[in-house]
mmCIF file of the C-alpha atoms, coordinates in Angstrom:
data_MODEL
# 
_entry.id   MODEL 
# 
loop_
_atom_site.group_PDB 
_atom_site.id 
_atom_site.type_symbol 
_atom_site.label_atom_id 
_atom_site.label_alt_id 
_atom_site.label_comp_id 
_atom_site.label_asym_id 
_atom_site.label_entity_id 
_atom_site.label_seq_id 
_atom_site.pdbx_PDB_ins_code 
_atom_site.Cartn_x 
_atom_site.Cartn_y 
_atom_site.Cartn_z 
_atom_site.occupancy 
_atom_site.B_iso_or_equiv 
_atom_site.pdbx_formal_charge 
_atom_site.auth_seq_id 
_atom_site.auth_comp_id 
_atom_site.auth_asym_id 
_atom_site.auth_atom_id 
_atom_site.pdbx_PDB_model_num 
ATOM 1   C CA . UNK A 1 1   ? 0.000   0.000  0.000   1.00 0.00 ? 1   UNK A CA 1 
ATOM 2   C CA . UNK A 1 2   ? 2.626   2.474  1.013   1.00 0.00 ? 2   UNK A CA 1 
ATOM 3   C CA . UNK A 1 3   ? 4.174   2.355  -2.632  1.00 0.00 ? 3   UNK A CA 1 
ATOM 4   C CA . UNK A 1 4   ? 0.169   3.000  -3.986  1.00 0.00 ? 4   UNK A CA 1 
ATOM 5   C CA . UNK A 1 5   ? 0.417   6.038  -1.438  1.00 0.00 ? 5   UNK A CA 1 
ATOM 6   C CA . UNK A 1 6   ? 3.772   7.551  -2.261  1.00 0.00 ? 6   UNK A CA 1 
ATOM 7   C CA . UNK A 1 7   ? 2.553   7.438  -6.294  1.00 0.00 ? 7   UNK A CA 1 
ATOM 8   C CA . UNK A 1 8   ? -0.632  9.298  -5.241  1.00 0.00 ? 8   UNK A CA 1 
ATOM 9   C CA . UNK A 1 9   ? 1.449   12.203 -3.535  1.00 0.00 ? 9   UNK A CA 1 
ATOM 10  C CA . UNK A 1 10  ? 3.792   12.104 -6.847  1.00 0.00 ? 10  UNK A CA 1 
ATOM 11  C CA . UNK A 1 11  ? 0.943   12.625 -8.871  1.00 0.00 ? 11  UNK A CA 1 
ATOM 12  C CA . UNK A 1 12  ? 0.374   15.458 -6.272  1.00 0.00 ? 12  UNK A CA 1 
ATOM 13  C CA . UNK A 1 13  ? 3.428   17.489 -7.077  1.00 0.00 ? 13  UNK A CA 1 
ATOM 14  C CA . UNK A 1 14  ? 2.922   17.768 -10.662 1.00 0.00 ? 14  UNK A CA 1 
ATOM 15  C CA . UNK A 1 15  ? -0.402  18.655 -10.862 1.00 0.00 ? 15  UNK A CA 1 
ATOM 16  C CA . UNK A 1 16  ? -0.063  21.924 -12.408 1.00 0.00 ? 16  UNK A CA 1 
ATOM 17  C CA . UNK A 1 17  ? 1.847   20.348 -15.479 1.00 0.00 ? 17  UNK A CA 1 
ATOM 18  C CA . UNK A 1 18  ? -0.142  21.414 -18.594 1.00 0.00 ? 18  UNK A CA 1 
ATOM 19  C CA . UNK A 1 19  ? -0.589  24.580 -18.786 1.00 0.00 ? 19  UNK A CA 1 
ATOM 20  C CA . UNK A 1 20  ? -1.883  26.315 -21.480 1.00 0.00 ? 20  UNK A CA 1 
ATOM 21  C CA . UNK A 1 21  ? -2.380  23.140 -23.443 1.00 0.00 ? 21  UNK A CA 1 
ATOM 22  C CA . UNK A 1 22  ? -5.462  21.534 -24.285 1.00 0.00 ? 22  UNK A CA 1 
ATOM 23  C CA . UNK A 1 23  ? -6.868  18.094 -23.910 1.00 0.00 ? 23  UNK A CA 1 
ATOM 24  C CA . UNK A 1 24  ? -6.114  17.374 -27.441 1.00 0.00 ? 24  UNK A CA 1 
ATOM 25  C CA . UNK A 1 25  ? -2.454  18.874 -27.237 1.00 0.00 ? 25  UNK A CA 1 
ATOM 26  C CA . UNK A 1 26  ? -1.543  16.197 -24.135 1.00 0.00 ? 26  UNK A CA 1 
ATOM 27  C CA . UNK A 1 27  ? -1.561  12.994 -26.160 1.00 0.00 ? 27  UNK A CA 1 
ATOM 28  C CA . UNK A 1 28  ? 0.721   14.411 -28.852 1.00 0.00 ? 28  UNK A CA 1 
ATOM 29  C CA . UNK A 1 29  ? 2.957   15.446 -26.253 1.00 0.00 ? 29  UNK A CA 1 
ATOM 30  C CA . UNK A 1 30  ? 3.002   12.216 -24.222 1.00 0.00 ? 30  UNK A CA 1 
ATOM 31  C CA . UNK A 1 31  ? 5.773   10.834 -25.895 1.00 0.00 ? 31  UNK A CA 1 
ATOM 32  C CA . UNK A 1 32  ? 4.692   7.440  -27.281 1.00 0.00 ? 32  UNK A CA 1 
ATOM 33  C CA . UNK A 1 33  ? 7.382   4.336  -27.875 1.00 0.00 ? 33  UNK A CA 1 
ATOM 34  C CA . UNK A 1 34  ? 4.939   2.994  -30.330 1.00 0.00 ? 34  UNK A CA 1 
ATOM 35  C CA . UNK A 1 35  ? 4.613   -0.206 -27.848 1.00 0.00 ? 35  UNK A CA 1 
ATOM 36  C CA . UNK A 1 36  ? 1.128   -1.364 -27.067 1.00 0.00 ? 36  UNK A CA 1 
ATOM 37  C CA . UNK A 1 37  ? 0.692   -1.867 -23.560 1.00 0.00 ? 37  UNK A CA 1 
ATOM 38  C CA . UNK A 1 38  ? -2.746  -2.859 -21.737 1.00 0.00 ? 38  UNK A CA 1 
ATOM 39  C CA . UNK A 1 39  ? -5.429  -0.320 -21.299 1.00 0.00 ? 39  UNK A CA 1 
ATOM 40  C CA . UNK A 1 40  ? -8.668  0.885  -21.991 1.00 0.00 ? 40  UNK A CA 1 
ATOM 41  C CA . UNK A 1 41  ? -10.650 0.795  -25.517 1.00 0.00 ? 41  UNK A CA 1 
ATOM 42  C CA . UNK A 1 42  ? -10.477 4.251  -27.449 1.00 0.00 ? 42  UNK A CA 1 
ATOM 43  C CA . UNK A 1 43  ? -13.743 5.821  -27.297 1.00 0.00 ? 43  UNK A CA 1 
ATOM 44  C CA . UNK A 1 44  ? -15.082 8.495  -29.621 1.00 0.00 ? 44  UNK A CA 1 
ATOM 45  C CA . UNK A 1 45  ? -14.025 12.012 -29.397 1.00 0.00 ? 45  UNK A CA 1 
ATOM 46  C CA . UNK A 1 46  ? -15.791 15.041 -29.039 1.00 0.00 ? 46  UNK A CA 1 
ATOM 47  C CA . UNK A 1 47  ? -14.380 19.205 -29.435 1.00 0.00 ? 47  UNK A CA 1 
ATOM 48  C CA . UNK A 1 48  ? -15.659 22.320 -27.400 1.00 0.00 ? 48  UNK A CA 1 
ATOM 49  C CA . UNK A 1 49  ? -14.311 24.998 -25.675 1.00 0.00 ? 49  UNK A CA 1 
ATOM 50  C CA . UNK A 1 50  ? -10.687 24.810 -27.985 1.00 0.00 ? 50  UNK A CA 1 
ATOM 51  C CA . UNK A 1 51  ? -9.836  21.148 -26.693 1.00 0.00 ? 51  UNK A CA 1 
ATOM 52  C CA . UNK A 1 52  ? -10.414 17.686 -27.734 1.00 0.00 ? 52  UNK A CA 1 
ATOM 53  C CA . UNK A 1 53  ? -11.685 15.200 -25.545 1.00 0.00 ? 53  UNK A CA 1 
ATOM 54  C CA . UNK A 1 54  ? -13.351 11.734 -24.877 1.00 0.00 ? 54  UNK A CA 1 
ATOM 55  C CA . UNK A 1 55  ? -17.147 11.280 -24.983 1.00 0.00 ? 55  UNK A CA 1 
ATOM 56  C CA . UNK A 1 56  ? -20.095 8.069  -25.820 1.00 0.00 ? 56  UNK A CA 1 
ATOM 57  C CA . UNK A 1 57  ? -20.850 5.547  -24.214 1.00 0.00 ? 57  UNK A CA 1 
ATOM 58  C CA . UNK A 1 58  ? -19.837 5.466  -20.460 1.00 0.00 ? 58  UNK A CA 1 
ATOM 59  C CA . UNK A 1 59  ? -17.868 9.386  -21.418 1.00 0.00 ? 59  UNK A CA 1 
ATOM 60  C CA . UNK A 1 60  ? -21.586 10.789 -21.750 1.00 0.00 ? 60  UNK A CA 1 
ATOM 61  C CA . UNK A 1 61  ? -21.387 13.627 -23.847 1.00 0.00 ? 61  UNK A CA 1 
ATOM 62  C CA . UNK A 1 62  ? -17.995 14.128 -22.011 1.00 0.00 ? 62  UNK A CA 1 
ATOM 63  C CA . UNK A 1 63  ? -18.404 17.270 -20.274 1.00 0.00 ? 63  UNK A CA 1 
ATOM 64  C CA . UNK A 1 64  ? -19.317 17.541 -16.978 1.00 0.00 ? 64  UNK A CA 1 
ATOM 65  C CA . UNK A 1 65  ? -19.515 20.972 -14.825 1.00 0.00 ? 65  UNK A CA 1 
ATOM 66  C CA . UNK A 1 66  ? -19.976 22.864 -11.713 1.00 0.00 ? 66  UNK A CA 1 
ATOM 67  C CA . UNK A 1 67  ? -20.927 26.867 -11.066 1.00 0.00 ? 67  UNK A CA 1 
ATOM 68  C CA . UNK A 1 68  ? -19.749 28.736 -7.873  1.00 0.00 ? 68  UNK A CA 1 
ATOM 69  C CA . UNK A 1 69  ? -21.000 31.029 -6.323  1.00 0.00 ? 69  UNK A CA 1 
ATOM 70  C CA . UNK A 1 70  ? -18.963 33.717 -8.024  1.00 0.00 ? 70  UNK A CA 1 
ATOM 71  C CA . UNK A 1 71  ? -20.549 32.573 -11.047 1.00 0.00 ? 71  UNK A CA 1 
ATOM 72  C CA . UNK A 1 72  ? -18.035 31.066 -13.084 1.00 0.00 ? 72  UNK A CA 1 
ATOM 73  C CA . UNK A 1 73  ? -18.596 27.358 -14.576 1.00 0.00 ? 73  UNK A CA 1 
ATOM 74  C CA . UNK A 1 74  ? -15.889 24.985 -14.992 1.00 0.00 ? 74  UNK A CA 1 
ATOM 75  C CA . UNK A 1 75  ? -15.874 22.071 -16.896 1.00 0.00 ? 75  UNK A CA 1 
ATOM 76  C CA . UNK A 1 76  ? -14.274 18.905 -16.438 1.00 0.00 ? 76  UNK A CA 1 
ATOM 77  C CA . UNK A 1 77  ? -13.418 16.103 -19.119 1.00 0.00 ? 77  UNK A CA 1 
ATOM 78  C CA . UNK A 1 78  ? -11.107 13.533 -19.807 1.00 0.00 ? 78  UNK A CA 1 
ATOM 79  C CA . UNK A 1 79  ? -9.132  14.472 -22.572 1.00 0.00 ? 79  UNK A CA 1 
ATOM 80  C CA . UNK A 1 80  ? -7.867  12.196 -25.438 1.00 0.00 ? 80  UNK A CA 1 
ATOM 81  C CA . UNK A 1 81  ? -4.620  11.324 -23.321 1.00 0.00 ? 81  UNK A CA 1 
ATOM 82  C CA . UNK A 1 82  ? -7.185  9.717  -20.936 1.00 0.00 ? 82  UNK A CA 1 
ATOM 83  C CA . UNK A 1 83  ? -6.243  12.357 -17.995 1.00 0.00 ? 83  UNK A CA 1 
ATOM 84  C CA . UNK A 1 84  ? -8.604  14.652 -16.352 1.00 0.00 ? 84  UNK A CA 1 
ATOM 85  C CA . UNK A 1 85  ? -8.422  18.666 -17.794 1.00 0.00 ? 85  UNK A CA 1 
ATOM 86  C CA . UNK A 1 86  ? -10.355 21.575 -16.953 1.00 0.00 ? 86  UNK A CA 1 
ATOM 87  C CA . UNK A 1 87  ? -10.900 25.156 -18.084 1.00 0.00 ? 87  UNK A CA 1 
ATOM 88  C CA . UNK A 1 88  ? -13.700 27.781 -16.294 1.00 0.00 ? 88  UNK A CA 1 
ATOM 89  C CA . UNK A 1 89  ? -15.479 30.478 -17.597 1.00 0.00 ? 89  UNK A CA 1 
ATOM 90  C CA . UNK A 1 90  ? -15.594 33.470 -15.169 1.00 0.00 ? 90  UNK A CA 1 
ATOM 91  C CA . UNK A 1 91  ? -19.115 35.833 -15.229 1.00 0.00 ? 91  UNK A CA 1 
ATOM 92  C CA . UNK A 1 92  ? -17.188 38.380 -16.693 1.00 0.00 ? 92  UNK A CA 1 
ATOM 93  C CA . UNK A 1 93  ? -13.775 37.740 -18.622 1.00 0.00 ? 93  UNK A CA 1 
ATOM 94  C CA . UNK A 1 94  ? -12.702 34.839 -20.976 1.00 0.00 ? 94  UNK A CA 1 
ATOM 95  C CA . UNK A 1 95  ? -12.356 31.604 -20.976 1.00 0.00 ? 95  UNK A CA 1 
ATOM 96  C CA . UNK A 1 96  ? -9.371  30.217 -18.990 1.00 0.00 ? 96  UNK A CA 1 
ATOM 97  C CA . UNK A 1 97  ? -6.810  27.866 -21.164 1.00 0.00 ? 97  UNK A CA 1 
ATOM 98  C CA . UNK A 1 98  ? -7.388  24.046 -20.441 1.00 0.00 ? 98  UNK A CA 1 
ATOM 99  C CA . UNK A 1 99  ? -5.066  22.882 -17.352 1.00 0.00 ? 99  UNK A CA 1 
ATOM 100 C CA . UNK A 1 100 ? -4.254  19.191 -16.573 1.00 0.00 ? 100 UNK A CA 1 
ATOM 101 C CA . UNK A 1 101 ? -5.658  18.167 -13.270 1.00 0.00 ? 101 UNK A CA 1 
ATOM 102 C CA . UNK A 1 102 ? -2.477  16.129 -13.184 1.00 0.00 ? 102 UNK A CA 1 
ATOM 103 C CA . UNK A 1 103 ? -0.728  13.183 -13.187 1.00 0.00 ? 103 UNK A CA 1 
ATOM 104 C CA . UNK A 1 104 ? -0.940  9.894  -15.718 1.00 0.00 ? 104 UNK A CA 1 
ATOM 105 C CA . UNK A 1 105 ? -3.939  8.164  -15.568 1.00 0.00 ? 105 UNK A CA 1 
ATOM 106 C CA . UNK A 1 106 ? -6.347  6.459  -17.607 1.00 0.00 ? 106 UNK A CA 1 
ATOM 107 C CA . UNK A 1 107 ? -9.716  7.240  -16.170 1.00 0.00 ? 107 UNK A CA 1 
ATOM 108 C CA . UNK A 1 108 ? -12.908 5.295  -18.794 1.00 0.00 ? 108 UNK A CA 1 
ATOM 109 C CA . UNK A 1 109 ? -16.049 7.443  -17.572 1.00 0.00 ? 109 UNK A CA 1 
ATOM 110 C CA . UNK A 1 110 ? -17.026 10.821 -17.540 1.00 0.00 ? 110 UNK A CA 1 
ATOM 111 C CA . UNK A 1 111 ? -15.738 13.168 -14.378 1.00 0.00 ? 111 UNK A CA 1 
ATOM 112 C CA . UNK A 1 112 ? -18.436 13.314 -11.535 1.00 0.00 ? 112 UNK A CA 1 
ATOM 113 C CA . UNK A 1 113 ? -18.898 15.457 -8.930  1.00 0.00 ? 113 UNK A CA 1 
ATOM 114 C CA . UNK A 1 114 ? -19.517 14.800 -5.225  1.00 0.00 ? 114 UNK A CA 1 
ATOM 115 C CA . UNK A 1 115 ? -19.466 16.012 -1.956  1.00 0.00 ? 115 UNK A CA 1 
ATOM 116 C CA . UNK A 1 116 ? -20.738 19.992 -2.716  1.00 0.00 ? 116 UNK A CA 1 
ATOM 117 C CA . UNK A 1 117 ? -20.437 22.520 -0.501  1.00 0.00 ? 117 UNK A CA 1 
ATOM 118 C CA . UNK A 1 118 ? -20.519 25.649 -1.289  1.00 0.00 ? 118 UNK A CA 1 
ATOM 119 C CA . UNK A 1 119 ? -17.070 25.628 -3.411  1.00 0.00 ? 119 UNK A CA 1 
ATOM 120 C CA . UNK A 1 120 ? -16.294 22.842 -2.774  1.00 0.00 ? 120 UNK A CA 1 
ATOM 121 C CA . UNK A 1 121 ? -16.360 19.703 -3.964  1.00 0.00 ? 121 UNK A CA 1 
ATOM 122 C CA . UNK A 1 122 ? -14.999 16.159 -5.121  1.00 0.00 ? 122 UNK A CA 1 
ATOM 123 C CA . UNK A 1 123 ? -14.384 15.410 -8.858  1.00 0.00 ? 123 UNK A CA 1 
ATOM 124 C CA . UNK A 1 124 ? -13.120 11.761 -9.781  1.00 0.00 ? 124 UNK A CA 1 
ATOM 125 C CA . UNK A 1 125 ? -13.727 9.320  -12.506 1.00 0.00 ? 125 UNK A CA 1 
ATOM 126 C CA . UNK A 1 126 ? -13.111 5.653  -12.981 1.00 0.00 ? 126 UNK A CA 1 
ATOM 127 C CA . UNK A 1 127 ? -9.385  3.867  -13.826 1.00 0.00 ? 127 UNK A CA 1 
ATOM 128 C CA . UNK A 1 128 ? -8.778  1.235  -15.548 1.00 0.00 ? 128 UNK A CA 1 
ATOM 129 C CA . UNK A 1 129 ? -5.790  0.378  -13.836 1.00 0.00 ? 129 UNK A CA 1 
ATOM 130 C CA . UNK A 1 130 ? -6.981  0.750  -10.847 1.00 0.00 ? 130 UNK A CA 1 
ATOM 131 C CA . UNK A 1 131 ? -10.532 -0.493 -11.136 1.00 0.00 ? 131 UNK A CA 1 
ATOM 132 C CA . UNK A 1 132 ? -11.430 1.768  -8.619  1.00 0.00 ? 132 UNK A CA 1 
ATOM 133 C CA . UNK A 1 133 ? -12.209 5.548  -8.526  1.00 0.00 ? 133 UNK A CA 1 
ATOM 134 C CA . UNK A 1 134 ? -10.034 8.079  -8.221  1.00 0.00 ? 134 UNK A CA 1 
ATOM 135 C CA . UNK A 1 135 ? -10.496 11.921 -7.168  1.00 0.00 ? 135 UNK A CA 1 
ATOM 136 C CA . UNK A 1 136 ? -9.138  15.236 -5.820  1.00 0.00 ? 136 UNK A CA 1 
ATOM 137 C CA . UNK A 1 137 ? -10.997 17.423 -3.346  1.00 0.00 ? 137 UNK A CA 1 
ATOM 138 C CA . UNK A 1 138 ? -11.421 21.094 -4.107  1.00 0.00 ? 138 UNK A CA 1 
ATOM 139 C CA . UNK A 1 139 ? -11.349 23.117 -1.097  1.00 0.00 ? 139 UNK A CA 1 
ATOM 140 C CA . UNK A 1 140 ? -13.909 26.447 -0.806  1.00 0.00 ? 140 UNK A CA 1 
ATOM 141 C CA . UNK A 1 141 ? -10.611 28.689 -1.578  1.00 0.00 ? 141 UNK A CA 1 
ATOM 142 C CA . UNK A 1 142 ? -9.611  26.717 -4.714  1.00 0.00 ? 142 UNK A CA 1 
ATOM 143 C CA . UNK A 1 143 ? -7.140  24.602 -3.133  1.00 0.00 ? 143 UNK A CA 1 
ATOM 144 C CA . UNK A 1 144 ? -6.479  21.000 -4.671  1.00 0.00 ? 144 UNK A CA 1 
ATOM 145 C CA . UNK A 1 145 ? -5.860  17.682 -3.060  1.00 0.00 ? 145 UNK A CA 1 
ATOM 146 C CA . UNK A 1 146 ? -3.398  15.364 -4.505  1.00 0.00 ? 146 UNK A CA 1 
ATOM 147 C CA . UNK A 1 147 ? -5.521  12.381 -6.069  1.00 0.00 ? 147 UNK A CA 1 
ATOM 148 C CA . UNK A 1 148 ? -6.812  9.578  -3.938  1.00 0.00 ? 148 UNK A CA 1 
ATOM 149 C CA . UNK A 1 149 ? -9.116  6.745  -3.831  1.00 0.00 ? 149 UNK A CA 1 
ATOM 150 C CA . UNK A 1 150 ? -11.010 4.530  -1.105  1.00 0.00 ? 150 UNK A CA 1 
ATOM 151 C CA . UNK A 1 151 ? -8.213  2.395  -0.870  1.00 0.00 ? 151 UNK A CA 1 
ATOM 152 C CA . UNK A 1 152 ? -5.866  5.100  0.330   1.00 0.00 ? 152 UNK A CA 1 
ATOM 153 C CA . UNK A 1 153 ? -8.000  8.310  2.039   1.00 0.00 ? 153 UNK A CA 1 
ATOM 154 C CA . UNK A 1 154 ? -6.974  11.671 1.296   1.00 0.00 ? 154 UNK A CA 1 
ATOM 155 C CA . UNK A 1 155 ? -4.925  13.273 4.016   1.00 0.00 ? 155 UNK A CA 1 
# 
């Protein structure tokens, strides 16, 4: 378990990699060996908002989002590298460029949200991996937590 726990609080540190790229942008910069290795069927994709991502079947029409109470949406997906990106549209202002939520996964359903209060509030998504869920808590100030699942609690 401990080696499950110190990959979750890896994942942690590099959350903010990706920025100003778009779902669509991540898989061509994932450098691929060209070996196959195990992993989930690729699903259908679907463009809005400037980035590319996954959608059908257990994606939904991909997109899943959340207003606070300033007002501005943001919308979750799992982009085309199979990793979780977001990008928010404040009342008054444009749209923010897509950010990574971090780390390398390969999460097969569309993002869900739990736990709301107020501003904050749980996203996470399936892995295949894994075969469990993972997620991040958003604290009411913005803050992220690294990712975690059942198996290891956040904290």
């Amino acid at each position: 378990m401990s080696r499950f726990k110190t990959a979750v609080v890896a994942v942690a540190t590099v959350a903010a990699i990706g920025l100003g790229s778009s779902p669509a942008l991540a898989a061509s910069q994932g450098g691929d060996t060209g070996t196959a290795q195990p992993g989930p069927a690729k699903p259908k994709s679907c463009s809005a908002y400037g980035g590319t991502f996954f959608c059908g079947g257990d994606y939904g029409d991909g997109k899943t989002s959340v207003t606070l109470s300033d007002g501005t949406r943001q919308i979750f997906v799992v982009g085309t590298d199979y990793d979780i990106w977001t990008t928010w549209f404040p009342p008054k202002g444009a749209q923010a460029a897509w950010m990574s939520m971090g780390g390398d996964h390969d999460f097969v359903n569309k993002v869900k949200i739990s736990n709301r209060k107020g501003n904050a509030f749980t996203i996470g998504a399936r892995s295949f991996h894994l075969g469990a869920d993972l997620n991040r808590d958003r604290g009411n100030g913005g803050a992220w937590s690294g990712w975690w699942t059942k198996a290891v609690p956040a904290g």
